[in-house]
N, CA, C and O of each residue as an XYZ file, in Angstrom:
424
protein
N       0.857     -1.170      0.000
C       0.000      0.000      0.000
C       0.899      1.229      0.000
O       1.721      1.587      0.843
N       0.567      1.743     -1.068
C       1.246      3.288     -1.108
C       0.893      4.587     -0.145
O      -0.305      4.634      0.134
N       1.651      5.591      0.387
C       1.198      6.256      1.207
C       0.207      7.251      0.679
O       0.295      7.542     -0.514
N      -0.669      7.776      1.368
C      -1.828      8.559      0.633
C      -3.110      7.900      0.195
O      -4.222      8.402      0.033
N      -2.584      6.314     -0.002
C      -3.840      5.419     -0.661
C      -4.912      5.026      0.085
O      -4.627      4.212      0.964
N      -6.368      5.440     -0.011
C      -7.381      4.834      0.728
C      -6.850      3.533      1.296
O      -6.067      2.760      0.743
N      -7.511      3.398      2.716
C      -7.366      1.826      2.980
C      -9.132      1.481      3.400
O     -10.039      1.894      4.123
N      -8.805      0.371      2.312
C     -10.735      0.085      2.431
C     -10.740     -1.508      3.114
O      -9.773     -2.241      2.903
N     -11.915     -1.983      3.956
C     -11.714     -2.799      4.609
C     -13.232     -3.749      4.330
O     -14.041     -3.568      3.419
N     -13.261     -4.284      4.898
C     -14.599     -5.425      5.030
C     -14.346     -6.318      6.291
O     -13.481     -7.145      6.579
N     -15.623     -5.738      7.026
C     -15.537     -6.753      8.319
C     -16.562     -7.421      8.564
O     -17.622     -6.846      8.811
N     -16.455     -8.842      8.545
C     -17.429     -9.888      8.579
C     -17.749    -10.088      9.870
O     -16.827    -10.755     10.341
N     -19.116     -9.723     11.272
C     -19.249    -10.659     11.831
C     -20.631    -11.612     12.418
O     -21.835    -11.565     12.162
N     -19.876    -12.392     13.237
C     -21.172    -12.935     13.732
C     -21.433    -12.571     14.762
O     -20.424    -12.298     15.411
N     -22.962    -12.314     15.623
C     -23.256    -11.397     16.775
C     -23.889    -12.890     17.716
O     -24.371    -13.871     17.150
N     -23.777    -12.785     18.854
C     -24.533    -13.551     19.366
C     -25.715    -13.427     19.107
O     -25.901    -12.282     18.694
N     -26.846    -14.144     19.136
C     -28.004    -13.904     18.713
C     -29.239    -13.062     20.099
O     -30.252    -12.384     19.925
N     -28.556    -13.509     21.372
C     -29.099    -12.889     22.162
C     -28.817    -11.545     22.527
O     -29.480    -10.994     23.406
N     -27.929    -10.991     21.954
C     -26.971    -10.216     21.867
C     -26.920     -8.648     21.081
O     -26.375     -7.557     21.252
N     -28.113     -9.485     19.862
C     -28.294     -8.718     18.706
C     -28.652     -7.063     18.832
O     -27.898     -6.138     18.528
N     -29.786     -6.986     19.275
C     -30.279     -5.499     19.563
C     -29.329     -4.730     20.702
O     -29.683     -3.554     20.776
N     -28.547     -4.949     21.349
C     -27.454     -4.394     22.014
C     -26.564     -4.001     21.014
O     -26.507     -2.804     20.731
N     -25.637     -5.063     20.249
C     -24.717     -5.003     19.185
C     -24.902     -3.769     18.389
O     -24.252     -2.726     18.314
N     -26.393     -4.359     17.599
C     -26.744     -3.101     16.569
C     -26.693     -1.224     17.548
O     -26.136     -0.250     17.040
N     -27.258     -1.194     18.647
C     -27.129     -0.218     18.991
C     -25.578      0.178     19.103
O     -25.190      1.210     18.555
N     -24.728     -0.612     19.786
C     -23.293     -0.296     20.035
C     -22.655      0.375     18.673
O     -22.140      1.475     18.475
N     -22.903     -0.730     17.838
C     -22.256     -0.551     16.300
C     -22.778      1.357     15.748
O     -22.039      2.299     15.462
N     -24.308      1.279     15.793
C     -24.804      2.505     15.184
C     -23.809      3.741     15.716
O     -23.206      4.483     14.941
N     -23.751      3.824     17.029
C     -23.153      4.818     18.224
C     -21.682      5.200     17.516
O     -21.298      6.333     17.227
N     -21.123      4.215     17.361
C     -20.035      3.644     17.254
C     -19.379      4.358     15.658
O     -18.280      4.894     15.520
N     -20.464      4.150     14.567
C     -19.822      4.338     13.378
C     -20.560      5.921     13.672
O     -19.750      6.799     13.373
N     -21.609      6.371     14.073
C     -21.913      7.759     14.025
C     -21.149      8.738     15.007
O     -21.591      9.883     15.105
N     -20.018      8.367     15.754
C     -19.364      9.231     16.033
C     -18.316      9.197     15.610
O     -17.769     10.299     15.580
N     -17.339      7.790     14.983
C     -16.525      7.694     13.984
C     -16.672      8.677     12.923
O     -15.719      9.456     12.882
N     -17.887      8.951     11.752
C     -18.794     10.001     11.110
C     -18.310     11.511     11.586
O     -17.705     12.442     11.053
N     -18.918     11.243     12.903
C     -18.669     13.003     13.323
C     -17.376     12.980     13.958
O     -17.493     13.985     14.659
N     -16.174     12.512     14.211
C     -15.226     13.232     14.882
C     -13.890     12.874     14.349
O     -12.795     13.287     14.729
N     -14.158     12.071     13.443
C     -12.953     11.830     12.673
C     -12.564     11.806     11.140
O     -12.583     10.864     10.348
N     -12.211     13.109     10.967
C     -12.212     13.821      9.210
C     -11.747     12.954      8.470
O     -12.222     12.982      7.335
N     -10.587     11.765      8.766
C     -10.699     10.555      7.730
C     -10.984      9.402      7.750
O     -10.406      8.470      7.190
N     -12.317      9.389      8.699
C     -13.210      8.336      8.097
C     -14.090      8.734      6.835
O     -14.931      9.624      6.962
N     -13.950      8.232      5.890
C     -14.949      8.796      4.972
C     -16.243      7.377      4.817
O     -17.379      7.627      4.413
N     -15.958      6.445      5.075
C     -17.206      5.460      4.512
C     -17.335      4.444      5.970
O     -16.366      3.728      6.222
N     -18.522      4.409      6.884
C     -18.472      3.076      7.188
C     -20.055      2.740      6.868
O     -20.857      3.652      7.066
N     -20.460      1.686      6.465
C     -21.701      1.042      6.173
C     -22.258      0.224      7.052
O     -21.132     -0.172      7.353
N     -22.930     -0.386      7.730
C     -23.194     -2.174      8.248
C     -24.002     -2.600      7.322
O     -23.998     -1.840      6.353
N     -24.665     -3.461      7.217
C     -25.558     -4.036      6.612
C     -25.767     -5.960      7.038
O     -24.773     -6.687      7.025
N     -26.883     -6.402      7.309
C     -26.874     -7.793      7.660
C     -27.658     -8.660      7.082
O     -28.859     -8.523      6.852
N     -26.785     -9.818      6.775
C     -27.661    -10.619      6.041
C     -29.365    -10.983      6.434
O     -29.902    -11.296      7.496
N     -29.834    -10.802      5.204
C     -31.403    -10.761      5.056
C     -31.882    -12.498      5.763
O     -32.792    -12.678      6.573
N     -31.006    -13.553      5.193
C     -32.032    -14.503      6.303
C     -31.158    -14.569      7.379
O     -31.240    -15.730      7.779
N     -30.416    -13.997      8.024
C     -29.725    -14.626      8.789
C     -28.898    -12.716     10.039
O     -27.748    -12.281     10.105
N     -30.366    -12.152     10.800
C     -29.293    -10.962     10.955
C     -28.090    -10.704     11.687
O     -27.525     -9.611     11.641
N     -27.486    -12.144     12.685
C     -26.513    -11.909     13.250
C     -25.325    -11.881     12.526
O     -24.273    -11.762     13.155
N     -25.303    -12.003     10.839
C     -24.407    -11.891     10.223
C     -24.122    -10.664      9.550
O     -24.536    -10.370      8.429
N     -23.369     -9.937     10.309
C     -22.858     -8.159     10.131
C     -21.875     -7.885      9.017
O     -20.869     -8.575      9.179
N     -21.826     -7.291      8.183
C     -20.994     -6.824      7.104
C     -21.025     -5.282      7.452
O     -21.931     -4.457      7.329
N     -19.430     -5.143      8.041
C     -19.615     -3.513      7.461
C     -18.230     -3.012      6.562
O     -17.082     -3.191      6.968
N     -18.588     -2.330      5.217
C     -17.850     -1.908      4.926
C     -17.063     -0.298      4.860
O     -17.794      0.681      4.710
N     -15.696     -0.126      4.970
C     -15.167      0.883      5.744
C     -14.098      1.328      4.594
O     -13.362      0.606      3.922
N     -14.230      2.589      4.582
C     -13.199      3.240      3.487
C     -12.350      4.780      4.481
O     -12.985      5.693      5.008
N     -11.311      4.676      4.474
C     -10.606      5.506      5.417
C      -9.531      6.646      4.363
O      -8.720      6.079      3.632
N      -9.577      8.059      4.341
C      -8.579      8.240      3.692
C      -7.140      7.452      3.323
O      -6.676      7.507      2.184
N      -6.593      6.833      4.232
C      -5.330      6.589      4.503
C      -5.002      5.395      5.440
O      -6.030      4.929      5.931
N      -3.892      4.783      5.817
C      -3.756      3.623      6.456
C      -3.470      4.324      7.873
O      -3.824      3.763      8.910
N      -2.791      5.618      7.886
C      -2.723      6.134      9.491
C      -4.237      6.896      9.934
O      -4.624      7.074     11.089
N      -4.783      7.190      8.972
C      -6.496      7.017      9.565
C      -6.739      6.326     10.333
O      -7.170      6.440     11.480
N      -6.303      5.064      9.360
C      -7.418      3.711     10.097
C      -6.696      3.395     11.275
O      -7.424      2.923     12.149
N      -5.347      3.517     11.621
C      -5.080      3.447     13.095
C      -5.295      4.099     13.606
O      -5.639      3.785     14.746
N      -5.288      5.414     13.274
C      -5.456      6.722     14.385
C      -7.027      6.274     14.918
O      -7.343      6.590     16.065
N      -8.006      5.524     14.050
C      -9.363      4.857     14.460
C      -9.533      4.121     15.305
O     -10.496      4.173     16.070
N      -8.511      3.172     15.346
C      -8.592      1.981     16.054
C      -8.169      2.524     17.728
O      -8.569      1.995     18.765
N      -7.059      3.975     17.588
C      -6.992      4.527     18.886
C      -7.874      5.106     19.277
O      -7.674      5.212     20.487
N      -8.869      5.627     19.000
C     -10.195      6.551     19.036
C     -10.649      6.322     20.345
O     -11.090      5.195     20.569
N     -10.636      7.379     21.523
C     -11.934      6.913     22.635
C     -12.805      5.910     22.167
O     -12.609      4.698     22.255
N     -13.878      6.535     21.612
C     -15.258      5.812     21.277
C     -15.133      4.649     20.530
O     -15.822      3.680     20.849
N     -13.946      4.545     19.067
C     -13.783      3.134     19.250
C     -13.263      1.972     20.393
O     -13.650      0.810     20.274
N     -12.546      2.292     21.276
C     -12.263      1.587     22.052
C     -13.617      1.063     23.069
O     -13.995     -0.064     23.388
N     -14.111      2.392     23.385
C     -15.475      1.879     23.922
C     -16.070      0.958     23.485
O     -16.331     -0.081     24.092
N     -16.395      1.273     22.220
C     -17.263      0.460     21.129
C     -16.583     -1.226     21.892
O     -17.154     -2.093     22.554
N     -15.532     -1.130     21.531
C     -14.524     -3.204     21.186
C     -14.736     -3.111     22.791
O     -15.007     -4.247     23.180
N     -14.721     -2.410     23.620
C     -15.096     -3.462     24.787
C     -16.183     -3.719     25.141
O     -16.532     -4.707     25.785
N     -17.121     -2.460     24.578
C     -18.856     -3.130     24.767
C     -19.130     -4.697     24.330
O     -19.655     -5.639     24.924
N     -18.523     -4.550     22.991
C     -19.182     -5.388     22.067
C     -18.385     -7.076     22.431
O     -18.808     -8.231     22.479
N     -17.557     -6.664     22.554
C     -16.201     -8.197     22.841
C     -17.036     -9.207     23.425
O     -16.626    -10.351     23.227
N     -18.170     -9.095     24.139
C     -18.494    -10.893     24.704
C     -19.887    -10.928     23.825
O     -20.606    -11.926     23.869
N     -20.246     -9.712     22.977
C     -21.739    -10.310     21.944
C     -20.772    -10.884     20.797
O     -21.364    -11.737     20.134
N     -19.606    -10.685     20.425
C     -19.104    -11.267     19.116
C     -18.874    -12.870     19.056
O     -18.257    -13.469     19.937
N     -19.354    -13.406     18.085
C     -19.170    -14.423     17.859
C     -17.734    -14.917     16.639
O     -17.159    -15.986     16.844
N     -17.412    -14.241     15.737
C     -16.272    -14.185     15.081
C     -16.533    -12.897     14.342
O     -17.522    -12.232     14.036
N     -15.398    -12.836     14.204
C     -14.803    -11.666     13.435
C     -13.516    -11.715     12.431
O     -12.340    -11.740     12.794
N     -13.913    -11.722     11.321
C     -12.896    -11.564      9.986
C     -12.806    -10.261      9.592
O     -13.875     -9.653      9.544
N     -11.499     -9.488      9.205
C     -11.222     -8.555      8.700
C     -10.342     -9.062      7.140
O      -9.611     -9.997      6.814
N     -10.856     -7.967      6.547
C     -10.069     -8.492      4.777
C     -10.346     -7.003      3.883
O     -11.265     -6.364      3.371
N      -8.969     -6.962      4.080
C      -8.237     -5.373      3.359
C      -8.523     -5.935      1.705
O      -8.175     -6.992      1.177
N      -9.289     -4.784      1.154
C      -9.608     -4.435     -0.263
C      -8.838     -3.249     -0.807
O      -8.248     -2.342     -0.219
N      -9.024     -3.533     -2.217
C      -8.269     -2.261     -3.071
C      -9.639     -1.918     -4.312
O     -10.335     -2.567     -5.093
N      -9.510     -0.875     -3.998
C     -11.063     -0.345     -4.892
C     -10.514     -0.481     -6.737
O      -9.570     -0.165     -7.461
N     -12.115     -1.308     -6.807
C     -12.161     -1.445     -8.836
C     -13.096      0.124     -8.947
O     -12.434      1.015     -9.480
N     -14.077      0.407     -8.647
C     -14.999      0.780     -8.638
C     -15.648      1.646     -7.605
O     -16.208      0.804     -6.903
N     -15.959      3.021     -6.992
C     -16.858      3.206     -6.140
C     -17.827      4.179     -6.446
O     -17.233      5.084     -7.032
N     -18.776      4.388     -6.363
C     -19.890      5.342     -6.584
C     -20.631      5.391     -5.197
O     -20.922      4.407     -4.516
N     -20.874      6.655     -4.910
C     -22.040      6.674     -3.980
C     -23.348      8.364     -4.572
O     -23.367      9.087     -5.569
N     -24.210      8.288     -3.280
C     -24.847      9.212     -3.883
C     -25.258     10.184     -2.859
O     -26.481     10.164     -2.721
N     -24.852     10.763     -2.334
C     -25.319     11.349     -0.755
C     -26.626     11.746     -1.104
O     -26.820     12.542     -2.023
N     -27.682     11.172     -0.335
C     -29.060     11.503     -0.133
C     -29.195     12.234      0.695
O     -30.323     12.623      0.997
């Protein structure tokens, strides 16, 4: 990865199922102050599979690779990973390189 280059990510997980409506709240909190307090986050998404919702996809686009750490040091992310640490059931991370992106701010 070159310096300057977006670092875009995809994080797969599974939520406990009893777990779920806690998670989703943590997560929302979580990426909406990521949103507001940190100028290079530019993209995080969730989204969960339709038959199955403890399966979380969120995808994350960061200006830069010292973004995405300066993220991972974040108050509120840290909050976030210890709320969430005993609803997770696994967690995969898998670094992408963009073909393609479009969005549309509504």
């Amino acid at each position: 990865m070159s310096a300057g280059e977006a670092y875009i990510q995809i994080a797969e997980l599974e939520i406990e199922p009893m777990h779920l409506e806690s998670y989703s709240a943590a997560l929302r909190a979580q990426i909406d102050a990521a949103i507001r307090l940190e100028e290079g986050v530019l993209t995080l998404q969730a989204v969960a599979a339709k038959d199955d919702p403890t399966h979380i996809t969120v995808f994350e686009i960061y200006r830069d690779i010292d973004t995405y750490r300066a993220h991972l040091e974040a108050p509120h992310f840290k909050a976030y990973k210890a709320t969430v640490e005993p609803m997770v059931k696994s967690l995969k991370l898998m670094q992408k390189v963009p073909v393609a992106l479009g969005s549309k701010a509504g």
